[in-house]
N, CA, C, O and CB atoms as a CASP TS submission, in Angstrom:
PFRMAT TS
TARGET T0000
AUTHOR 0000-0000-0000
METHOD Language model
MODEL 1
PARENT N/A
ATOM      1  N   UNK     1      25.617  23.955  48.617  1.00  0.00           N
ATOM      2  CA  UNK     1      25.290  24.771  47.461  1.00  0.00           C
ATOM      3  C   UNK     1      24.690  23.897  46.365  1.00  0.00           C
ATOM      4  O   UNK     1      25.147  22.773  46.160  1.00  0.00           O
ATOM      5  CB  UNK     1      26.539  25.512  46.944  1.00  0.00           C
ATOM      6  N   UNK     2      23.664  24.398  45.649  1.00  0.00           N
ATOM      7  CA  UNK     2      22.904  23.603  44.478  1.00  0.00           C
ATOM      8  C   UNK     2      23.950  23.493  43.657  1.00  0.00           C
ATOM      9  O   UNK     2      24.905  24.249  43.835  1.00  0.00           O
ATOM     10  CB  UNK     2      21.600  24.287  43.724  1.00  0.00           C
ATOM     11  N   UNK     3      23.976  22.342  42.391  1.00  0.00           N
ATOM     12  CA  UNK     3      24.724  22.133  41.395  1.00  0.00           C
ATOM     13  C   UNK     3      24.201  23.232  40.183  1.00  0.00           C
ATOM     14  O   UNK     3      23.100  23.782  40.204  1.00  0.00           O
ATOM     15  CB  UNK     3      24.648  20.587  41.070  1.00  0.00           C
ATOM     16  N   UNK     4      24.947  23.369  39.423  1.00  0.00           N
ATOM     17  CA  UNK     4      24.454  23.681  38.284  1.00  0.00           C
ATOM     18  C   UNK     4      24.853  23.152  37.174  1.00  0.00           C
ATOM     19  O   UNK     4      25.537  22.130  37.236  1.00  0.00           O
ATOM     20  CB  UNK     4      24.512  24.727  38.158  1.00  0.00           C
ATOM     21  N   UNK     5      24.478  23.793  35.757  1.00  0.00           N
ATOM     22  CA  UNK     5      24.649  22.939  34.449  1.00  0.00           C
ATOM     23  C   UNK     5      25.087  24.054  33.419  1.00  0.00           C
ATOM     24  O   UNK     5      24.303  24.902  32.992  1.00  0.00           O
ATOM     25  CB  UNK     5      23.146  22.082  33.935  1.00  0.00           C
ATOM     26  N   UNK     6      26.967  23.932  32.915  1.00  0.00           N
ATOM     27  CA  UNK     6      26.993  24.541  32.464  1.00  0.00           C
ATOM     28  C   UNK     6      26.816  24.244  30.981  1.00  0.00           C
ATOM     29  O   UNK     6      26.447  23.187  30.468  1.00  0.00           O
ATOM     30  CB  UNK     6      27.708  24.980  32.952  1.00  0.00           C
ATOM     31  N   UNK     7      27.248  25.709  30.233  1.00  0.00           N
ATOM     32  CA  UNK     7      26.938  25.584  28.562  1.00  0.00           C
ATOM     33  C   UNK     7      28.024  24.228  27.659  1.00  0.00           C
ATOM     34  O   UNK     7      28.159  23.923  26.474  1.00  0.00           O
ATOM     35  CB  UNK     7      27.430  27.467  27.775  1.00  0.00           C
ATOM     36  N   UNK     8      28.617  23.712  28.953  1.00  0.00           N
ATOM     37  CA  UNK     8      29.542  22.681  28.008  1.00  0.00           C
ATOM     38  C   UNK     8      28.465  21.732  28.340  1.00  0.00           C
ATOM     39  O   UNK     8      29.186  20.773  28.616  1.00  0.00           O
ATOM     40  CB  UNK     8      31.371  22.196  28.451  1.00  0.00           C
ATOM     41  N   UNK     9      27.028  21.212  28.549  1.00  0.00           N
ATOM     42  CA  UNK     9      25.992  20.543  28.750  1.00  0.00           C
ATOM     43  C   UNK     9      25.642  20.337  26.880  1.00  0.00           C
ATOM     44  O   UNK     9      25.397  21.210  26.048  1.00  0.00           O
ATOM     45  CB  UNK     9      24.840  21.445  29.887  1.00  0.00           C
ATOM     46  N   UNK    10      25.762  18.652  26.698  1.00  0.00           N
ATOM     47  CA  UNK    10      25.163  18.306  25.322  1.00  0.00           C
ATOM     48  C   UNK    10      23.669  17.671  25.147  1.00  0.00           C
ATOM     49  O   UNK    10      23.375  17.107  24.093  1.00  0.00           O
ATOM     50  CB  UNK    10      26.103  17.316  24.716  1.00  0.00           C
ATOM     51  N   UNK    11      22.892  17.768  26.045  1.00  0.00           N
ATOM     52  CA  UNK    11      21.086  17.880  26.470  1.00  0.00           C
ATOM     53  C   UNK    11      21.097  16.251  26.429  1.00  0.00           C
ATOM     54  O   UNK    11      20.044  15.772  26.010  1.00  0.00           O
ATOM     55  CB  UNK    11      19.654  18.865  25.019  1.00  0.00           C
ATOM     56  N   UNK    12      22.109  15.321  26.794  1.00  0.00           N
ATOM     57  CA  UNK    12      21.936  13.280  26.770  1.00  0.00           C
ATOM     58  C   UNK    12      20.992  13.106  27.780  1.00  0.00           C
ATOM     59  O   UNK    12      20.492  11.981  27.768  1.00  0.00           O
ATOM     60  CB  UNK    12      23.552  12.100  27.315  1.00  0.00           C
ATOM     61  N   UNK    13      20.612  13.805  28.592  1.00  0.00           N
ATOM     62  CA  UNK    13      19.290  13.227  29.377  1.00  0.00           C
ATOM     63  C   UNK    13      20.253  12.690  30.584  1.00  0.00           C
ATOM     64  O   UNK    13      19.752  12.684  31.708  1.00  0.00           O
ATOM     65  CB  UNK    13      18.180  11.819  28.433  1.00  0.00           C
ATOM     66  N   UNK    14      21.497  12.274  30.443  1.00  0.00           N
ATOM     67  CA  UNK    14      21.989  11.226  31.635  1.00  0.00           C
ATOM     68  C   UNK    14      21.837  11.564  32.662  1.00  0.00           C
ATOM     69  O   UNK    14      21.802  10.661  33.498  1.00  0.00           O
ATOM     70  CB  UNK    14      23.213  10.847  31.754  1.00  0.00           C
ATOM     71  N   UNK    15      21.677  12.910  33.131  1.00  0.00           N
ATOM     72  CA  UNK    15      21.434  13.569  35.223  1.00  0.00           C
ATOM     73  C   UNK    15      19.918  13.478  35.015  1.00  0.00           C
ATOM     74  O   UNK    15      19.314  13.878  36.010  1.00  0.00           O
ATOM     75  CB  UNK    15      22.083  15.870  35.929  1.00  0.00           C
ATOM     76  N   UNK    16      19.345  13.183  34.291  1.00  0.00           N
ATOM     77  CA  UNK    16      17.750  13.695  34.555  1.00  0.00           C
ATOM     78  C   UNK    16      17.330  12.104  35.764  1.00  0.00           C
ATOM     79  O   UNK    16      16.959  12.270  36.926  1.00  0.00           O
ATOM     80  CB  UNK    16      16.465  13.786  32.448  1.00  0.00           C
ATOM     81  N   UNK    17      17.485  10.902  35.208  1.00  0.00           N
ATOM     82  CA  UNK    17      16.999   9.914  35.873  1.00  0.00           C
ATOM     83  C   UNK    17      18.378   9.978  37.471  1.00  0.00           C
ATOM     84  O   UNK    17      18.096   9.290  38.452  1.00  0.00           O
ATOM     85  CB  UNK    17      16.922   8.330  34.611  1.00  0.00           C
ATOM     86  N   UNK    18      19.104  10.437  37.485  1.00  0.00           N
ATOM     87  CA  UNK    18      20.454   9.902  38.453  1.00  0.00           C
ATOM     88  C   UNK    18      19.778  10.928  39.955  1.00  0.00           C
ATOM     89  O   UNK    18      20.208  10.740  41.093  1.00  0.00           O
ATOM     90  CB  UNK    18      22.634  10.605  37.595  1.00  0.00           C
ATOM     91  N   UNK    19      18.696  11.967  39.627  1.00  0.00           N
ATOM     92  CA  UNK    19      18.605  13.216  40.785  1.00  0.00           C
ATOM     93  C   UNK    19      17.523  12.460  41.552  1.00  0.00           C
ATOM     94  O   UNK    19      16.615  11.928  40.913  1.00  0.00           O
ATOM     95  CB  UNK    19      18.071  15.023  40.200  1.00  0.00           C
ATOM     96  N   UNK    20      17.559  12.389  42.724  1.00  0.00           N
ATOM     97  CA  UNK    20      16.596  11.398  43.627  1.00  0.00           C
ATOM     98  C   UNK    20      15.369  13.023  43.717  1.00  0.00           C
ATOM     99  O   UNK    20      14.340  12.772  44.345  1.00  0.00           O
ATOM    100  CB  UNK    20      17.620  10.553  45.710  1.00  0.00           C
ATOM    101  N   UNK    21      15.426  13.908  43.385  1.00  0.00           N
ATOM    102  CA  UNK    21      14.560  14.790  43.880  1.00  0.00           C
ATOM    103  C   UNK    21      13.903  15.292  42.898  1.00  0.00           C
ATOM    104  O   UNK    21      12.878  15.947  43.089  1.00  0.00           O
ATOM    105  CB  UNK    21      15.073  15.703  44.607  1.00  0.00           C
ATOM    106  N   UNK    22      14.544  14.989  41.355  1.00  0.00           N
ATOM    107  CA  UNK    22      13.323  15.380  40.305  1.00  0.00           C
ATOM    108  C   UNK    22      13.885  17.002  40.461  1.00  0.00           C
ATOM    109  O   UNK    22      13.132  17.894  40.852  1.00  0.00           O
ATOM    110  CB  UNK    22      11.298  14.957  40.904  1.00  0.00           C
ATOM    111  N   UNK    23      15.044  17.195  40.167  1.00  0.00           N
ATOM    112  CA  UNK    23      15.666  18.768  40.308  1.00  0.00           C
ATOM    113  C   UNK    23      15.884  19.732  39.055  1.00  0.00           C
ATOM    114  O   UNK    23      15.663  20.938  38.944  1.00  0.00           O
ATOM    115  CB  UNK    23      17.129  18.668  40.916  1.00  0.00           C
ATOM    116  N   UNK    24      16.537  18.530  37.887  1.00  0.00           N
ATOM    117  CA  UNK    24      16.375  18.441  36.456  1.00  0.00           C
ATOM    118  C   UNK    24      15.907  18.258  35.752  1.00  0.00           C
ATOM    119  O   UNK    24      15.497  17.101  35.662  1.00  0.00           O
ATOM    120  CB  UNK    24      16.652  18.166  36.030  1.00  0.00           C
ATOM    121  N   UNK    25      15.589  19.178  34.723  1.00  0.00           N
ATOM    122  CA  UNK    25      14.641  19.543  33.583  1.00  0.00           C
ATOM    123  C   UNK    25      15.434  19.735  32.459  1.00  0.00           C
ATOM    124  O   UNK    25      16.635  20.004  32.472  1.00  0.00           O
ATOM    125  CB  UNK    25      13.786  20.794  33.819  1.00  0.00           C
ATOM    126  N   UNK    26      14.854  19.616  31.666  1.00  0.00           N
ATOM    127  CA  UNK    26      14.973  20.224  30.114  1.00  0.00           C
ATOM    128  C   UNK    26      15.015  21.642  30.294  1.00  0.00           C
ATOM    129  O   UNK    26      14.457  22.348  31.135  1.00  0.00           O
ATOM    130  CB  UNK    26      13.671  19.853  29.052  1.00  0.00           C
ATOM    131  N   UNK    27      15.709  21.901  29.436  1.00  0.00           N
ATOM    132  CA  UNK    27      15.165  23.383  29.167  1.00  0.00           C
ATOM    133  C   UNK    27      16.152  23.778  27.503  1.00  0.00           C
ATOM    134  O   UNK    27      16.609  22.945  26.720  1.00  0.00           O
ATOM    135  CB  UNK    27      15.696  24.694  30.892  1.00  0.00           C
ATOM    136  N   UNK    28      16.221  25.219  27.406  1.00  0.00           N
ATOM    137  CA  UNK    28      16.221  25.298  25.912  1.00  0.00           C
ATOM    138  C   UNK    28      17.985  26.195  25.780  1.00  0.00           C
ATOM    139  O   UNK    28      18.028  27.365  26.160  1.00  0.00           O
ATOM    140  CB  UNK    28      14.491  26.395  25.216  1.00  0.00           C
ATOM    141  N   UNK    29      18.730  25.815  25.472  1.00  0.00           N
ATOM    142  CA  UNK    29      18.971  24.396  24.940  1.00  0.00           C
ATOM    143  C   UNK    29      19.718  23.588  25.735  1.00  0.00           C
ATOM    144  O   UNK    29      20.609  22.893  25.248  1.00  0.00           O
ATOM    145  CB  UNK    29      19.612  24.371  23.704  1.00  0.00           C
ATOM    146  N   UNK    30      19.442  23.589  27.030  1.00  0.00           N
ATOM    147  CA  UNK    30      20.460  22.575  27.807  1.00  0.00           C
ATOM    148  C   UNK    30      19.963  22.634  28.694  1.00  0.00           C
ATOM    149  O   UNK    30      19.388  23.685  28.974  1.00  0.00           O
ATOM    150  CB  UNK    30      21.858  22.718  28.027  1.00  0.00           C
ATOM    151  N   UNK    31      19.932  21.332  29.739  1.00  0.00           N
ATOM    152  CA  UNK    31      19.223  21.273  31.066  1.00  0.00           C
ATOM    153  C   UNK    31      19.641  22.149  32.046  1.00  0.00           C
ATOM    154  O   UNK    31      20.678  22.794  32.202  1.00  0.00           O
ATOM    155  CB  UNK    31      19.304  20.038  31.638  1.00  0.00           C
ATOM    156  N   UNK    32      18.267  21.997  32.887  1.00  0.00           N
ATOM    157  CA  UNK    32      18.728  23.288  34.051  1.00  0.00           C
ATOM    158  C   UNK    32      18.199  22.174  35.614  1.00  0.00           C
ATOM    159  O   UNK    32      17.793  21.014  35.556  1.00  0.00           O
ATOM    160  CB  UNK    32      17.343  25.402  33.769  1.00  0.00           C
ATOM    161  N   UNK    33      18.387  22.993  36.820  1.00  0.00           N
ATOM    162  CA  UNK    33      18.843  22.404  37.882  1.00  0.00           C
ATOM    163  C   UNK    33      17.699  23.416  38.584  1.00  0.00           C
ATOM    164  O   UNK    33      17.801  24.591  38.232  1.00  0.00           O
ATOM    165  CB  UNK    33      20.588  22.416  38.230  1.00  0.00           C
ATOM    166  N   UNK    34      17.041  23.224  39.166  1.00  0.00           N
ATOM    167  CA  UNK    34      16.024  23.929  40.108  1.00  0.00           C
ATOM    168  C   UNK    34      17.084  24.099  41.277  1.00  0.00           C
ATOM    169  O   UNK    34      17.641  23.064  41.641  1.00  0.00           O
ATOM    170  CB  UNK    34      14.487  22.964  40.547  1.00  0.00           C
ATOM    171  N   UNK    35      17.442  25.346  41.937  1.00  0.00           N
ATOM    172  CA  UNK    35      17.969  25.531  42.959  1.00  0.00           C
ATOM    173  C   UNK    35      17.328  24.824  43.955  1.00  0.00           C
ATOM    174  O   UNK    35      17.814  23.810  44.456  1.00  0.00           O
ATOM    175  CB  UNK    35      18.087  26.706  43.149  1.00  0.00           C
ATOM    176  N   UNK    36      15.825  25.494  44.402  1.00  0.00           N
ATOM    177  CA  UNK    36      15.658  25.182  45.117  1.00  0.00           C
ATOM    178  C   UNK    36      15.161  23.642  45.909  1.00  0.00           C
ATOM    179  O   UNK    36      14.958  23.278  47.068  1.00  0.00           O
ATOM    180  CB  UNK    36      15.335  25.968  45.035  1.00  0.00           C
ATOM    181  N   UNK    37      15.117  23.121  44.760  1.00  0.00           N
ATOM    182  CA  UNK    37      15.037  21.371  44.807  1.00  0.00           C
ATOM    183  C   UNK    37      16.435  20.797  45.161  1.00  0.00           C
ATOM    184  O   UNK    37      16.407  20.034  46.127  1.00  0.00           O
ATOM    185  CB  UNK    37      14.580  20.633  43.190  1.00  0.00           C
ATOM    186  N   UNK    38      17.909  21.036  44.473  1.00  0.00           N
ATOM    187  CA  UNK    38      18.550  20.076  44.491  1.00  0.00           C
ATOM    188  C   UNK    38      19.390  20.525  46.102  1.00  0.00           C
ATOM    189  O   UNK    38      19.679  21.535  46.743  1.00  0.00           O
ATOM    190  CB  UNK    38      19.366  19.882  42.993  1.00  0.00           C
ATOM    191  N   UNK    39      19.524  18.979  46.194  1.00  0.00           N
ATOM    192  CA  UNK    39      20.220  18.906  47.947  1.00  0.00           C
ATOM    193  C   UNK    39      22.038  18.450  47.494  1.00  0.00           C
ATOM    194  O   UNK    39      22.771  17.801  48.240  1.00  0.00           O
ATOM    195  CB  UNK    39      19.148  17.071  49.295  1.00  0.00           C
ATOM    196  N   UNK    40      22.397  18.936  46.256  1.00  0.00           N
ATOM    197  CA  UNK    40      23.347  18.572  46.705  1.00  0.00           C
ATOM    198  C   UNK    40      24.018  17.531  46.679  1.00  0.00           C
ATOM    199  O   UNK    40      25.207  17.834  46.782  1.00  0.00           O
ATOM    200  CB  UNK    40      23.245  18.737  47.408  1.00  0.00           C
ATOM    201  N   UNK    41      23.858  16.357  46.585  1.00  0.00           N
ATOM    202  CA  UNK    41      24.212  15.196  46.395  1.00  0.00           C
ATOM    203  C   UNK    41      25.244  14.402  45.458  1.00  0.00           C
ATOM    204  O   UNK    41      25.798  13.321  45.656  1.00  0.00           O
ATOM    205  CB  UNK    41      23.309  14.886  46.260  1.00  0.00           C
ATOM    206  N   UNK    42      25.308  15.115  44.584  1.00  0.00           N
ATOM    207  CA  UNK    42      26.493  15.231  43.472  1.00  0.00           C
ATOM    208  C   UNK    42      25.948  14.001  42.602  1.00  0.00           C
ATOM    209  O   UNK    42      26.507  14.058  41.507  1.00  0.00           O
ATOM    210  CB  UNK    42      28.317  15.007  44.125  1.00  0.00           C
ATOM    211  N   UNK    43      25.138  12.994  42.662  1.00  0.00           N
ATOM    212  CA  UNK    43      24.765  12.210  41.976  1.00  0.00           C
ATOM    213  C   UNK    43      24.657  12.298  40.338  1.00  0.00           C
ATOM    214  O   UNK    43      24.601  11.296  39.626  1.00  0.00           O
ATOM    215  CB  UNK    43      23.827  12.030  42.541  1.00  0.00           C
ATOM    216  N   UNK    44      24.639  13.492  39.904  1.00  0.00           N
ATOM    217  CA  UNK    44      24.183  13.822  38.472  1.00  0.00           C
ATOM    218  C   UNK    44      25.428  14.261  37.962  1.00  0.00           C
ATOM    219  O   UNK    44      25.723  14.011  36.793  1.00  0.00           O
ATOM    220  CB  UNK    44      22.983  14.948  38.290  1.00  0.00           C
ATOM    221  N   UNK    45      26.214  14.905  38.727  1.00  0.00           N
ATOM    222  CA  UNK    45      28.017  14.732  38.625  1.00  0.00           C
ATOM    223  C   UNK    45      28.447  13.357  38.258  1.00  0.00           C
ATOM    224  O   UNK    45      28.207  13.166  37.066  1.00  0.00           O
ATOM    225  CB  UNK    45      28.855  15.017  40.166  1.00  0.00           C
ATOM    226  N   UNK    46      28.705  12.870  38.529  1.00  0.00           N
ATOM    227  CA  UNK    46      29.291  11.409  38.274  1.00  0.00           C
ATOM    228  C   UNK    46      28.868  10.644  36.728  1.00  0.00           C
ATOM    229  O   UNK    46      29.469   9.762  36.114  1.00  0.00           O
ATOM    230  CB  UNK    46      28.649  10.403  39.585  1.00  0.00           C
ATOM    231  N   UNK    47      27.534  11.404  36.383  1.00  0.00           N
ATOM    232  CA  UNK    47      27.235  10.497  35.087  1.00  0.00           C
ATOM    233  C   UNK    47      27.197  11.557  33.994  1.00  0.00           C
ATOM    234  O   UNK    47      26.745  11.080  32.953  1.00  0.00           O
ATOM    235  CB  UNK    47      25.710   9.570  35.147  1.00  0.00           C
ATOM    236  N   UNK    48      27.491  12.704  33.911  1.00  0.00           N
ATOM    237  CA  UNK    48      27.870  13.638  33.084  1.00  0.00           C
ATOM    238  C   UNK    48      28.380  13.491  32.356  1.00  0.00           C
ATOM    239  O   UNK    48      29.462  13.439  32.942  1.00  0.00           O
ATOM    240  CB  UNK    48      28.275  14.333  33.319  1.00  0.00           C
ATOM    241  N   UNK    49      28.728  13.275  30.897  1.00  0.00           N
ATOM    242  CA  UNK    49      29.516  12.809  29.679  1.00  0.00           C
ATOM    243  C   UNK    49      30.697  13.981  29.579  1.00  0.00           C
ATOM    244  O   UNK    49      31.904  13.741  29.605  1.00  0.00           O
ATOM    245  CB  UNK    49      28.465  12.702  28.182  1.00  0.00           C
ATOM    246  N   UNK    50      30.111  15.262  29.462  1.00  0.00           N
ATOM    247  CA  UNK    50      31.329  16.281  28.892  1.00  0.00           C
ATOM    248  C   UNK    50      31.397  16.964  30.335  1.00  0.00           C
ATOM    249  O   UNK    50      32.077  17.975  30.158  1.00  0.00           O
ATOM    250  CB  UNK    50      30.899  17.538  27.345  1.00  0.00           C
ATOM    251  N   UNK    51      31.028  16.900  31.652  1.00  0.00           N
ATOM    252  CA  UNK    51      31.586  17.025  32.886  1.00  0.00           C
ATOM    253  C   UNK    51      30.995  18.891  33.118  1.00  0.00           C
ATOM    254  O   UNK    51      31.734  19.823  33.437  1.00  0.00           O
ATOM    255  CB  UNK    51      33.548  16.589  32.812  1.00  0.00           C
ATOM    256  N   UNK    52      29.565  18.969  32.853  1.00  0.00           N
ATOM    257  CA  UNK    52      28.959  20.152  32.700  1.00  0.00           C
ATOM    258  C   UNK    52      28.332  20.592  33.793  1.00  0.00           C
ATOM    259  O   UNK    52      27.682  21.637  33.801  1.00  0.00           O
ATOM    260  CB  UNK    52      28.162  20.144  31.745  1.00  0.00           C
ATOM    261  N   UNK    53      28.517  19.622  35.071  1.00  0.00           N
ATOM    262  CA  UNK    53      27.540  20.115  36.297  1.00  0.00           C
ATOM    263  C   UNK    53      28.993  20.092  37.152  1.00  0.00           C
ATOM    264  O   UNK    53      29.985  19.414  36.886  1.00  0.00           O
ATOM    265  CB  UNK    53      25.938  18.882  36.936  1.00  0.00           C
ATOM    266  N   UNK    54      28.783  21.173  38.413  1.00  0.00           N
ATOM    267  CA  UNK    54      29.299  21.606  39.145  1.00  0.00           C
ATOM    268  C   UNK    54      28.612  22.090  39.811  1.00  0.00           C
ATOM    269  O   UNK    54      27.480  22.370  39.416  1.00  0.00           O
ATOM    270  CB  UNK    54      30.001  22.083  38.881  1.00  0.00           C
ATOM    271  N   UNK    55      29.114  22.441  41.357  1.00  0.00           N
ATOM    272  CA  UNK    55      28.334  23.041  42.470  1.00  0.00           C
ATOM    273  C   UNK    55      28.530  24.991  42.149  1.00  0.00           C
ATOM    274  O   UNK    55      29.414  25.588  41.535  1.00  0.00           O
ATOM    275  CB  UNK    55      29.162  22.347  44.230  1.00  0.00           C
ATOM    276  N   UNK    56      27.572  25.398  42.707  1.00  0.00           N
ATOM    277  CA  UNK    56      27.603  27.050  42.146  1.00  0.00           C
ATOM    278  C   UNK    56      28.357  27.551  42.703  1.00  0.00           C
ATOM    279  O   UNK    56      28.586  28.744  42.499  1.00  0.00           O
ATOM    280  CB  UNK    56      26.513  27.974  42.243  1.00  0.00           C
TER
END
């Protein structure tokens, strides 16, 4: 299942460089997760400050 990004997301940029697939974006006002890009990997989990990504 893709990750997602919830509203406890404070926009630090930290998952944007950690996603090997370029899955994460900006968006308004908190990053978002392209379903159909992310594999999953949990990589952008791990560097999350307020712990805002989870699998859907």
């Amino acid at each position: 299942m893709p990750h997602v990004i919830s509203d406890e997301c404070v926009a630090c940029g930290s998952c944007v460089p950690e996603c090997p697939v370029d899955a994460i974006a900006e968006g308004d006002p908190i990053y978002v997760i392209d379903a159909e890009k992310c594999t999953d990997c949990g990589a952008c989990t791990e560097v999350c400050p307020s712990e805002a990504i989870a699998e859907s």
